[in-house]
C-alpha positions as CSV (number, residue, x, y, z in Angstrom):
1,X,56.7,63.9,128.3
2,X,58.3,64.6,125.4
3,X,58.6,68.0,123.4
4,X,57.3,68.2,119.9
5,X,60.2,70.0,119.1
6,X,64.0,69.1,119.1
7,X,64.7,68.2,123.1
8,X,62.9,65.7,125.6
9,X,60.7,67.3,128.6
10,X,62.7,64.7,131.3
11,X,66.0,63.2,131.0
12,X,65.3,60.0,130.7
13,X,63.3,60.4,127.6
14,X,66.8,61.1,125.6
15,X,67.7,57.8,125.1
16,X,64.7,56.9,123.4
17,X,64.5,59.8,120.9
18,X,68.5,59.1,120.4
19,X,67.4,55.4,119.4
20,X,64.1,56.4,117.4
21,X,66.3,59.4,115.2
22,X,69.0,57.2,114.9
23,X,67.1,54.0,113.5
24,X,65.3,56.8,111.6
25,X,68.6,58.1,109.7
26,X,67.5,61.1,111.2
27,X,71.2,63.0,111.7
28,X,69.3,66.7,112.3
29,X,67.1,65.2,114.9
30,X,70.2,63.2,116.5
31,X,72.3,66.7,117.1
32,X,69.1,68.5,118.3
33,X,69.9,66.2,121.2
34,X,72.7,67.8,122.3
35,X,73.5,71.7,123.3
36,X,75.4,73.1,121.0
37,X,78.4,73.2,123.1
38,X,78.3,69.7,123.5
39,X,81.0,66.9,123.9
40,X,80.6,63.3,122.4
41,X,83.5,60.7,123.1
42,X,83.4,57.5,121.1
43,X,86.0,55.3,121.1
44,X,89.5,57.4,119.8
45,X,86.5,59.9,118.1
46,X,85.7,63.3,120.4
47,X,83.4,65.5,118.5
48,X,82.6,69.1,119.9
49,X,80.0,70.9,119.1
50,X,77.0,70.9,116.8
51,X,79.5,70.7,113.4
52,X,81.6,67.9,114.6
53,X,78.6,66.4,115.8
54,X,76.6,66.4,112.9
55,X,80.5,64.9,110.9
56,X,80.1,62.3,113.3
57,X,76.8,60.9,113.1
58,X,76.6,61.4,109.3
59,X,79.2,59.0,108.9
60,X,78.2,56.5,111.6
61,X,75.0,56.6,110.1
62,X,76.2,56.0,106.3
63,X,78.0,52.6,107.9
64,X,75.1,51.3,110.4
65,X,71.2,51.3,110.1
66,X,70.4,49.1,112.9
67,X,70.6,50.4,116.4
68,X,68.7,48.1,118.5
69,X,66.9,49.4,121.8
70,X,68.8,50.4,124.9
71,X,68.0,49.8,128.1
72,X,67.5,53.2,130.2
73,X,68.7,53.4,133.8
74,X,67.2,55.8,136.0
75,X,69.2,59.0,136.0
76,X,70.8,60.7,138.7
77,X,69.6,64.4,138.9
78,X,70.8,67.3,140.6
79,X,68.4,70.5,139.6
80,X,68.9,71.2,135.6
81,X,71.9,68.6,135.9
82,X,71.4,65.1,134.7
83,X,73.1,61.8,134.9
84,X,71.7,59.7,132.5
85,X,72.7,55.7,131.4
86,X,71.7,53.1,129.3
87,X,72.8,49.3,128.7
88,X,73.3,48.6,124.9
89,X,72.3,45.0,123.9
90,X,76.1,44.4,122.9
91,X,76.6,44.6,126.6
92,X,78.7,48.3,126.9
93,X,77.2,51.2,129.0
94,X,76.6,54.5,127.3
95,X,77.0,57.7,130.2
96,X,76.1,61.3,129.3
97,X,75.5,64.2,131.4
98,X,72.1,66.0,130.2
99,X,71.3,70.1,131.3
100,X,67.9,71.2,131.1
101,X,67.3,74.5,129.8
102,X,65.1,77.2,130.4
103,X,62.7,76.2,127.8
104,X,62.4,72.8,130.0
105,X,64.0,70.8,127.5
106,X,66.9,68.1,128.4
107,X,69.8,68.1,126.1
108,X,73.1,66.1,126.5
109,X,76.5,68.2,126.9
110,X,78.2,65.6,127.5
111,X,78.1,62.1,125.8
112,X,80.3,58.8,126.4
113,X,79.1,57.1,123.9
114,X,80.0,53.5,124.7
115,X,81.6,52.0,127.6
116,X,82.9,48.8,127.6
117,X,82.6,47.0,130.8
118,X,85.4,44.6,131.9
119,X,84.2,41.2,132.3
120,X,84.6,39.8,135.8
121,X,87.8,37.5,136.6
């Protein structure tokens, strides 16, 4: 179920609202995904925290306005830990690790952005 305010109420729920925000040009509601000690790696880019966050997806977003649908993988949970992944149509694999806090909402602290997959010999 998701929250009506910044996080999602299961982990699996993230991916969604990152894709919705996104398409959106929504840059607030794309760093209200992530606590604000967060870590996002994208290619040679690693943004930490809430600032360098916000830096990161401003200018992504002032280059790109489509972001087509992911496919969501079941995540992998350990109590308020969170293993959550999702196939991007271009065929890479984005991994993040999401922490539920004690408000029940799920936030990424940690974000691999895109994974590239290497393609079978």
């Amino acid at each position: 179920m998701q929250q009506a305010d910044q996080g999602a109420g299961a982990p699996e729920e993230l991916a969604g609202l990152f894709n919705a925000r996104a398409n959106a040009g929504d840059v607030e509601g794309l760093v209200a995904l992530y606590a604000p000690d967060a870590v996002l790696a994208a290619g040679d880019v690693v943004a930490t925290g809430h600032h360098e966050i916000r830096r990161f997806y401003t200018d992504l977003l002032a280059r790109r306005s489509d972001f087509p649908a992911a496919t969501v993988l079941p995540p992998v949970r350990n109590g308020d830990l969170a293993l959550t992944f999702a196939t991007l149509p271009n065929g890479s694999l984005s991994v993040e690790v999401a922490r539920c806090g004690p408000d029940g909402r799920w936030l990424w602290v940690i974000d691999q952005l895109k994974v590239r997959l290497p393609k079978p010999a």
